[in-house]
ZAZA-417325 format. One record per residue (C-alpha): residue in one letter; x, y, z. Coordinates in steps of 0.25 Angstrom, whole numbers, plus 5000, padded with zeros to 4 digits. Example, Ala and Ser with C-alpha at 12.3 -4.5 7.8 and 13.67 -1.06 7.14 Angstrom:
! ZAZA-417325
+------+------+------+------+
| rest |    x |    y |    z |
+------+------+------+------+
|    A | 5049 | 4982 | 5031 |
|    S | 5055 | 4996 | 5029 |
+------+------+------+------+
END
This chain:
! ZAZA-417325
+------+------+------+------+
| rest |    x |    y |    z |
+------+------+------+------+
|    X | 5136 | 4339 | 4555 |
|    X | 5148 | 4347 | 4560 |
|    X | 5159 | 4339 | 4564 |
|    X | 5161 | 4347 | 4576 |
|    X | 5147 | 4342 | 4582 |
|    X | 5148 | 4332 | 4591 |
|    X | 5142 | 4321 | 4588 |
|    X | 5133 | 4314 | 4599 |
|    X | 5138 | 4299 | 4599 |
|    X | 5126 | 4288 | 4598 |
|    X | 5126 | 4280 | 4612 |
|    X | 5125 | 4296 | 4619 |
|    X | 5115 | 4298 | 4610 |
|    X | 5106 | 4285 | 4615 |
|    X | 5110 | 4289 | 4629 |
|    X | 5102 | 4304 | 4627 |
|    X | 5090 | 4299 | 4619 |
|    X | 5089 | 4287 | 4631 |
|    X | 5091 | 4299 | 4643 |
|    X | 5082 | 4309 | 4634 |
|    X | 5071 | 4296 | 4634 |
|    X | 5073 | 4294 | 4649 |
|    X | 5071 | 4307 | 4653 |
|    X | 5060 | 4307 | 4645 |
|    X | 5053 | 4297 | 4652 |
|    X | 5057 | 4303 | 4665 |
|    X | 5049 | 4315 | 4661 |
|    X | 5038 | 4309 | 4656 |
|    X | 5037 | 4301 | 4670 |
|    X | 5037 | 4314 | 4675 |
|    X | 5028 | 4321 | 4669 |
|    X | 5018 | 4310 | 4670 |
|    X | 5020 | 4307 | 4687 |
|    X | 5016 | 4323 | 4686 |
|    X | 5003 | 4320 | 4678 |
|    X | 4999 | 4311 | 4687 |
|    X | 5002 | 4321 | 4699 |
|    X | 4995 | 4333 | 4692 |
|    X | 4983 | 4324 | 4690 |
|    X | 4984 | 4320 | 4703 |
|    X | 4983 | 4334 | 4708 |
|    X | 4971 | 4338 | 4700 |
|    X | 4965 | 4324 | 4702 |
|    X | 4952 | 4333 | 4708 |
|    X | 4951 | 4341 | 4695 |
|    X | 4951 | 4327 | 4686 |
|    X | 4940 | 4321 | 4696 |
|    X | 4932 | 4334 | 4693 |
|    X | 4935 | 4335 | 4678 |
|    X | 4931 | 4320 | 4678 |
|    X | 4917 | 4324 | 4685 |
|    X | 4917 | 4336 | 4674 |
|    X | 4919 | 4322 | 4662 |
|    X | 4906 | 4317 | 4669 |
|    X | 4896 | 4328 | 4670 |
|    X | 4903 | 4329 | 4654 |
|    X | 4898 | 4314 | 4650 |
|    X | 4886 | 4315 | 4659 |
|    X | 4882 | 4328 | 4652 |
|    X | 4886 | 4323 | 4638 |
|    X | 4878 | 4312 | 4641 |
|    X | 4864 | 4319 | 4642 |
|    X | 4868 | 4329 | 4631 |
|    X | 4872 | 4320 | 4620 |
|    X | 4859 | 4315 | 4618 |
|    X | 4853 | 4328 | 4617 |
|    X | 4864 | 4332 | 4603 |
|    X | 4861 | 4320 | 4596 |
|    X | 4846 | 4320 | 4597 |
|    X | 4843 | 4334 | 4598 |
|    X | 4855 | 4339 | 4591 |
|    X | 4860 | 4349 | 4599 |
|    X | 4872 | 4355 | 4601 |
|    X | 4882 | 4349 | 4612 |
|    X | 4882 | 4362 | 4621 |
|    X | 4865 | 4364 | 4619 |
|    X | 4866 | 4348 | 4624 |
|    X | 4873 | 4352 | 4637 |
|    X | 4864 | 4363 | 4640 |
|    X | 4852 | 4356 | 4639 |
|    X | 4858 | 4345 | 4646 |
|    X | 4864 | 4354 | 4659 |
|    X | 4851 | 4362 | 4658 |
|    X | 4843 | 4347 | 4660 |
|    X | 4852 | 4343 | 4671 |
|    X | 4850 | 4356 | 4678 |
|    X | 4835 | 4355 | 4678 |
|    X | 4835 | 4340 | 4681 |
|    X | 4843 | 4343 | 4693 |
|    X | 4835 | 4357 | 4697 |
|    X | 4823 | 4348 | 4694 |
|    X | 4827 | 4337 | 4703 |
|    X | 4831 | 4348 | 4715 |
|    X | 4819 | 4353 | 4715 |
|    X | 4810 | 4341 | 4715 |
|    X | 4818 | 4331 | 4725 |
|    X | 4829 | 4341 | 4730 |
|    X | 4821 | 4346 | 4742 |
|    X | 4817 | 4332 | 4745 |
|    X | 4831 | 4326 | 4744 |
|    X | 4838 | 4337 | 4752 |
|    X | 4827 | 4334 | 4763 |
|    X | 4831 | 4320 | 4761 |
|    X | 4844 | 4320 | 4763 |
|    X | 4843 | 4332 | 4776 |
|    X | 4836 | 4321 | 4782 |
|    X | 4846 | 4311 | 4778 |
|    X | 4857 | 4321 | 4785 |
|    X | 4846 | 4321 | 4796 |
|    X | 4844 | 4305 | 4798 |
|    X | 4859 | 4298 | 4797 |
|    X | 4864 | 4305 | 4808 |
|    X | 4854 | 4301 | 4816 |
|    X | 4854 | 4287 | 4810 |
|    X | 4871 | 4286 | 4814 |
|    X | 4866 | 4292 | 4828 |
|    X | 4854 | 4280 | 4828 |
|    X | 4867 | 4270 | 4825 |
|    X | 4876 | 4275 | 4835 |
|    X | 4864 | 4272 | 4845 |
|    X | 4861 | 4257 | 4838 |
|    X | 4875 | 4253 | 4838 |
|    X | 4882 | 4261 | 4848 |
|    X | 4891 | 4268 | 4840 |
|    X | 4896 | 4281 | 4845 |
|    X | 4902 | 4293 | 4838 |
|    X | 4910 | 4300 | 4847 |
|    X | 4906 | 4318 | 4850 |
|    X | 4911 | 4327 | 4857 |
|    X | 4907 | 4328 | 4871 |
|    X | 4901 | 4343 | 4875 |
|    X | 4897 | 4346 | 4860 |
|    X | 4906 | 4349 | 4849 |
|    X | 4917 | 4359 | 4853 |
|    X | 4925 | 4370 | 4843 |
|    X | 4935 | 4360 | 4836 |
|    X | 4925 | 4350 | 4834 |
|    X | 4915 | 4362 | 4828 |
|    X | 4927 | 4366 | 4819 |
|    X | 4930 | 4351 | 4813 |
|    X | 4916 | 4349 | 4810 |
|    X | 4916 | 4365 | 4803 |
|    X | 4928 | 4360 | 4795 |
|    X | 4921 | 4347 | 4791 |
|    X | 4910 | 4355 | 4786 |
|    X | 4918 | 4364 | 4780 |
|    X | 4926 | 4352 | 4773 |
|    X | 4912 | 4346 | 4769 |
|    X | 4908 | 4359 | 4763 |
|    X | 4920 | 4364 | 4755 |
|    X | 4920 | 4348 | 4749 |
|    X | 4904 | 4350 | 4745 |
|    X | 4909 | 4363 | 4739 |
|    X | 4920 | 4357 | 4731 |
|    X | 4911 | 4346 | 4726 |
|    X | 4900 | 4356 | 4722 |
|    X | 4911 | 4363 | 4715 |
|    X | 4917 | 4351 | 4710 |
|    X | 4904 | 4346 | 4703 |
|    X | 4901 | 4360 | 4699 |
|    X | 4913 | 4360 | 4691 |
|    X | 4912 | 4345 | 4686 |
|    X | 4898 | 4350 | 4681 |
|    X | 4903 | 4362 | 4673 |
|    X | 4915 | 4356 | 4667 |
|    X | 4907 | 4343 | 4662 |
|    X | 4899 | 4353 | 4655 |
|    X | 4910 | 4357 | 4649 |
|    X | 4916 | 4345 | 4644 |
|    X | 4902 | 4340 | 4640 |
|    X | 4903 | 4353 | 4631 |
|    X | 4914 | 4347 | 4624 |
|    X | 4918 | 4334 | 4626 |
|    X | 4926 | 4330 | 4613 |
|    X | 4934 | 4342 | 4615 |
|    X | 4939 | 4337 | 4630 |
|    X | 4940 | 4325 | 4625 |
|    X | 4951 | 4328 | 4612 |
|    X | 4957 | 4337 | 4622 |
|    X | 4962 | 4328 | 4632 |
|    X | 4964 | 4317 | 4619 |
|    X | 4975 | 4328 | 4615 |
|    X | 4983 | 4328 | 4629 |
|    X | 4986 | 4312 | 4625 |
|    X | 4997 | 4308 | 4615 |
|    X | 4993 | 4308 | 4599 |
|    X | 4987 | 4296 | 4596 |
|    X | 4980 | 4295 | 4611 |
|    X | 4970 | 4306 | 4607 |
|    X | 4959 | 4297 | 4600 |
|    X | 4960 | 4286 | 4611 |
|    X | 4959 | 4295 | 4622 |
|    X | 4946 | 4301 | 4615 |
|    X | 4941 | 4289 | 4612 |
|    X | 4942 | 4283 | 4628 |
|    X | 4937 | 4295 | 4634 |
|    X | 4925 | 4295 | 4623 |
|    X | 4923 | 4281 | 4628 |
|    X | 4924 | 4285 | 4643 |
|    X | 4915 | 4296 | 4642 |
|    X | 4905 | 4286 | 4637 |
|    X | 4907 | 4275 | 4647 |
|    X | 4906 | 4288 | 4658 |
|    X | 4892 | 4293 | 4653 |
|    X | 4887 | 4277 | 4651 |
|    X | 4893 | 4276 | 4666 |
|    X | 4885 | 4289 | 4670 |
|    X | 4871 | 4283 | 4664 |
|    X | 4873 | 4270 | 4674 |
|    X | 4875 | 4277 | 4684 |
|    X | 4865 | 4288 | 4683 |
|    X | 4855 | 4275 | 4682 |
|    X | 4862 | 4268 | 4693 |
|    X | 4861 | 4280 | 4702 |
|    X | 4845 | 4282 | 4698 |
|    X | 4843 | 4268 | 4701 |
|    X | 4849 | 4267 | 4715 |
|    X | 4844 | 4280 | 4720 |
|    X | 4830 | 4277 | 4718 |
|    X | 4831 | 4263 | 4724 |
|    X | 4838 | 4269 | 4736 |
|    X | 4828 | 4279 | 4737 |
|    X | 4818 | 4270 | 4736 |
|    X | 4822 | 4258 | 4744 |
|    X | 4825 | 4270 | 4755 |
|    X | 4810 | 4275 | 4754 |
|    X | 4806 | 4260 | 4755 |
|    X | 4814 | 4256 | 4767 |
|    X | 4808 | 4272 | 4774 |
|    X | 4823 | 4278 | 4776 |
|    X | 4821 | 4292 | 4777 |
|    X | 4825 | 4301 | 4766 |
|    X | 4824 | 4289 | 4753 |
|    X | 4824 | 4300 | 4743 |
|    X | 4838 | 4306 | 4745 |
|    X | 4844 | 4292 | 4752 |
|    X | 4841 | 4287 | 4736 |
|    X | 4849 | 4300 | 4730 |
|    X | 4861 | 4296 | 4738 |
|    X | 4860 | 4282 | 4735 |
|    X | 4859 | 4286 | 4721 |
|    X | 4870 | 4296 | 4720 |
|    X | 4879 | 4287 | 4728 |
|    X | 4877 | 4276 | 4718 |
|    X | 4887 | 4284 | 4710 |
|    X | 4899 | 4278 | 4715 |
|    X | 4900 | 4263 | 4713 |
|    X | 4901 | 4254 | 4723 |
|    X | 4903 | 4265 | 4734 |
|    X | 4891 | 4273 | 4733 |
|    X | 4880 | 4260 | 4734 |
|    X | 4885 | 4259 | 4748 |
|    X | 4886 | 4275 | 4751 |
|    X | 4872 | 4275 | 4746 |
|    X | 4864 | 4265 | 4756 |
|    X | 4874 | 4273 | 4768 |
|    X | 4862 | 4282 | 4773 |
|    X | 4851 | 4274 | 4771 |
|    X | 4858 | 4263 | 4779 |
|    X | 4862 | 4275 | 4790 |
|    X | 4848 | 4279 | 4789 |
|    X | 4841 | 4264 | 4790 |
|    X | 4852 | 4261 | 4803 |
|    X | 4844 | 4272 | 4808 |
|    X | 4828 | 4266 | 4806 |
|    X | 4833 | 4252 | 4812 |
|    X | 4827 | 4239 | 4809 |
|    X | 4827 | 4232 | 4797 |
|    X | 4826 | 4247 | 4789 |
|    X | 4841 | 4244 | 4789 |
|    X | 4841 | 4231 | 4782 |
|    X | 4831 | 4234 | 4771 |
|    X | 4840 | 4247 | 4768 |
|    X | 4854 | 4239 | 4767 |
|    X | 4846 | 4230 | 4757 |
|    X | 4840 | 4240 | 4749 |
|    X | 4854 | 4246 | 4747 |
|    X | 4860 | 4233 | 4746 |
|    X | 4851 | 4229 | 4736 |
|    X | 4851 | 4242 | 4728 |
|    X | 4865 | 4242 | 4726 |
|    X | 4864 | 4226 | 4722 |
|    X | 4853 | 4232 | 4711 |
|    X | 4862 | 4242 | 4706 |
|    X | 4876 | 4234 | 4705 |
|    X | 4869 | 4221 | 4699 |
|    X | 4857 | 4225 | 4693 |
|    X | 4857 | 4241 | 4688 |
|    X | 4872 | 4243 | 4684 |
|    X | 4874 | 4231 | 4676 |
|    X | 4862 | 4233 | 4669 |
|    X | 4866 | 4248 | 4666 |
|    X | 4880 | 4246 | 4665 |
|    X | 4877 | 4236 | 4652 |
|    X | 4872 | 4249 | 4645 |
|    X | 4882 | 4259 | 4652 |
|    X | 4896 | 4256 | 4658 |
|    X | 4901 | 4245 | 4667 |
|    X | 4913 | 4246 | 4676 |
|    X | 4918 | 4237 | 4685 |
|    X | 4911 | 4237 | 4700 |
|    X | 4925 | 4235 | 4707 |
|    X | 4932 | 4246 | 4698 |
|    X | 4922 | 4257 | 4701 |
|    X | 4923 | 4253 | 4716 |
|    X | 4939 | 4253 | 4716 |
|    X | 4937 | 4264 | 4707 |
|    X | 4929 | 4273 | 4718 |
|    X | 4939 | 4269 | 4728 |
|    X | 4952 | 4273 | 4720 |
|    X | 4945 | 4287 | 4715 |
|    X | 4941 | 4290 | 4727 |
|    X | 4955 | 4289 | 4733 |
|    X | 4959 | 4298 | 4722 |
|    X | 4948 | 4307 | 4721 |
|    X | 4940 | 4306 | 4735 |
|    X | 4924 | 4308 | 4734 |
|    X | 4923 | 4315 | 4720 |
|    X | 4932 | 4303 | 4716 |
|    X | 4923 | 4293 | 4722 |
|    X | 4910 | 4298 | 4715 |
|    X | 4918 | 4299 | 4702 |
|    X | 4924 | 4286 | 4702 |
|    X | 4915 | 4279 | 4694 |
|    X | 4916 | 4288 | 4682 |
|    X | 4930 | 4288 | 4684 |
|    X | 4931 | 4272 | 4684 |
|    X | 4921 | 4274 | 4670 |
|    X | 4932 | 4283 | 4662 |
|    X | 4944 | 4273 | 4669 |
|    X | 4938 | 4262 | 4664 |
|    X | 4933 | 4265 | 4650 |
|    X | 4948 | 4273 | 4647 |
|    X | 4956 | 4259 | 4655 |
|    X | 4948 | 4250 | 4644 |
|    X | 4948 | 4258 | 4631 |
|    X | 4963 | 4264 | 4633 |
|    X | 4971 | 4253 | 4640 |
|    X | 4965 | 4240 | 4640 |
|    X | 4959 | 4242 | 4626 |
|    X | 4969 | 4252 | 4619 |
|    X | 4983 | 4249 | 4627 |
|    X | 4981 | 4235 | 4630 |
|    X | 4973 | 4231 | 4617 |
|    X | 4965 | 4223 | 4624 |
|    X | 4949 | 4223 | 4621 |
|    X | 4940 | 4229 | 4630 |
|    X | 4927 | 4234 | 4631 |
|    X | 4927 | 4249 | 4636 |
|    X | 4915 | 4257 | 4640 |
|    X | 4908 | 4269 | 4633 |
|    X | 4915 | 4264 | 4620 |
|    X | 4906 | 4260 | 4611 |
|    X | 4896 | 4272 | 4616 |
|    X | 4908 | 4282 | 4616 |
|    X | 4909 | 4278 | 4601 |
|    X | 4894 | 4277 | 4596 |
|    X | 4894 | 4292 | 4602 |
|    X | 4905 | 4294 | 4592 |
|    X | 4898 | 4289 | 4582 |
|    X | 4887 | 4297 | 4584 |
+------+------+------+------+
END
């Protein structure tokens, strides 16, 4: 070294490399509190690409079967699978559609006149405009429907895309999958791959529950409605079904127009509908889900309700109806990733062992 260099003496030497470390850290919390807000900004686009990852298992689901036993090819799988799911639906149109549509315009028809049957049961009174509805109240109710029509068109749009793009990681699922495996740290690659194998497995067992739950409650509501001669059985069923797909919530949103519309016949047409709903949803949380959920994936009953509440604060409605799923792929990466992996305590975690036999296979 050139004895005209200065040389750097040791103690300032520490005091840079613990000011270089600080500000280190200071920019890492940085960039990490903006993470969390860019996420937070495009919180919408997660919760669709999260709708696009369950169309993907869905899809993957039916196709698998169809590569292993008939050996086809992963993109002939899908199209046989999309070209089924196509027709089942045309099919199902066309049969019942015209009778459900019916249904449910009488339905639109009825529960008015059953809240007007209960203002005049119980007094209550709703408050209108005296001389008819003047301009400002025509233009509030124009912009409600406006506001009702651009949120239909969004959710249209919104499953549209949700549709196409599960098509499109159902296509190539492994490829995603390393692809968000190398955004992590070296080393973190193989686990991450390994938890989301393993929450993509306890998702489709999830999906297969439900979809038996759904058929399940929907058929008994339809036909407890039918019983009981409540107008309109056929499409009061399809919404109890469909509504059984959030926990907890959607039992109670399901027996709401049958209740409005039995409030309406009077008597003891009431009771026998509160009791047939009551019972239902006592027959589907003791007695259908825990005999499904041995063979498929159980969750918690409190977690999926807190879990509704708390993405649905964060998401509103598409939240609400995704929150199940999303309480699924929580759970399963929580268990294999921090209790498991970071804690080191043992656990059982969901879609596991079907993840790995899959591999296997």
């Amino acid at each position: 070294m050139d004895g005209n260099t200065p040389r750097i003496p040791a103690q300032q030497g520490a005091l840079w490399r613990e000011d270089f470390a600080f500000l280190r850290r200071v920019l890492i919390a940085v960039a990490v509190v903006l993470l969390v807000l860019l996420l937070w900004a495009v919180r919408d686009a997660l919760l669709l690409a999260f709708g696009g990852v369950v169309v993907a298992v869905m899809i993957l689901a039916l196709a698998t079967p169809l590569e292993a036993r008939l050996g086809l090819t992963r993109g002939r799988a899908l199209v046989i699978v999309c070209l089924a799911l196509l027709l089942a639906l045309g099919l199902v149109a066309l049969l019942v559609g015209n009778q459900v549509e019916g249904q449910f315009a009488i339905l639109a028809e009825r529960i008015p006149r059953a809240l007007a049957e209960l203002e005049r049961r119980f007094g209550l009174r709703i408050p209108t405009p005296e001389g008819g509805l003047d301009a400002a109240t025509l233009g509030t109710l124009a912009s409600h429907a406006a506001g009702l029509g651009g949120m239909l068109l969004g959710a249209l749009s919104a499953l549209v895309l949700a549709v196409v793009g599960g098509v499109f990681l159902a296509a190539d699922p492994a490829g995603y999958r390393r692809g968000v495996a190398k955004l992590l740290p070296k080393g973190q690659g193989a686990r991450a791959e390994e938890a989301m194998l393993a929450a993509g497995a306890a998702l489709r067992l999830w999906l297969g529950a439900q979809l038996i739950s759904m058929a399940i409650v929907g058929t008994l509501a339809g036909l407890g409605s039918w019983a009981l001669g409540l107008p309109s059985p056929l499409a009061l069923g399809l919404f109890a079904g469909l509504a059984n797909v959030v926990p907890v919530v959607g039992a109670i949103a399901g027996a709401v127009p049958p209740l409005l519309l039995a409030l309406a016949e009077g008597g003891s047409t009431v009771l026998w509908t509160a009791l047939l709903f009551l019972a239902i949803q006592q027959l589907e949380s003791n007695m259908i889900m825990p005999i499904v959920e041995r063979r498929m994936v159980s969750i918690p009953p409190a977690l999926l309700l807190f879990a509704v509440v708390a993405v649905g604060l964060v998401f509103g409605l598409p939240g609400v109806i995704l929150a199940a799923p999303v309480t699924v792929v929580a759970f399963v990466l929580v268990k294999k990733l921090y209790v498991r992996e970071t804690l080191g305590r043992a656990t059982d975690v969901p879609g596991e062992e079907e993840a790995e036999a899959g591999e296997r296979a």
